[in-house]
N, C-alpha and C positions, 0 to 999 in steps of 0.2 A: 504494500500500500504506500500512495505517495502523496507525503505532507505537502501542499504549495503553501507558498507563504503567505496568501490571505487566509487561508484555513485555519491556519498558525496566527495570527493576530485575531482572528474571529473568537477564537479557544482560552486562549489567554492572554491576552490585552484588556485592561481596564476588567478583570473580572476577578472578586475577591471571593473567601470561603470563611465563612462563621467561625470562631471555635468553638462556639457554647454547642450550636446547632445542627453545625455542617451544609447549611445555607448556600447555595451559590449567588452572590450579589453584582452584578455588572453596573458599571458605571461609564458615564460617557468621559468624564475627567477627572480624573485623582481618585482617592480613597474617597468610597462612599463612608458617611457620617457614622450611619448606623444599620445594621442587620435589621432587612426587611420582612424578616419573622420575628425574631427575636426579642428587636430592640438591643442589644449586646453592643459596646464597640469597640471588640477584640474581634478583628478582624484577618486577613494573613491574604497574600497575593496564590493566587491556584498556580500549584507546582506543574511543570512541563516534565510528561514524559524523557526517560530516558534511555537513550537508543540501546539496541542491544547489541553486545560485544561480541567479535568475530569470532 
C-alpha cells in the first residue's frame, strides 16, 4: 500500500488524541482548547505509523 503525501497530512496534521478519553480531535490551526467529548485539556499530537524494517 502506498502513502501519498496528502493522505499523510489528511491523517495526521492538525489532528490530536484525548488522554482521558482516547478522543480523536482535529483542528484547523494549533492545538484545539479542549476535548470534544470530554472536556479534558491533556491532549497529545496522533503518532504516525512506523515503517517496517527490512
Amino acid at each position: 500500500m502506498v502513502d501519498f503525501k496528502e493522505s499523510m497530512a489528511r491523517r495526521f496534521n492538525n489532528v490530536f488524541v484525548c488522554q482521558r478519553c482516547n478522543a480523536t480531535n482535529r483542528s484547523s490551526s494549533g492545538k484545539p482548547p479542549q476535548c470534544r467529548k470530554c472536556g479534558s485539556q491533556r491532549l497529545r499530537l496522533k503518532k504516525k505509523k512506523r515503517k517496517a524494517a527490512a
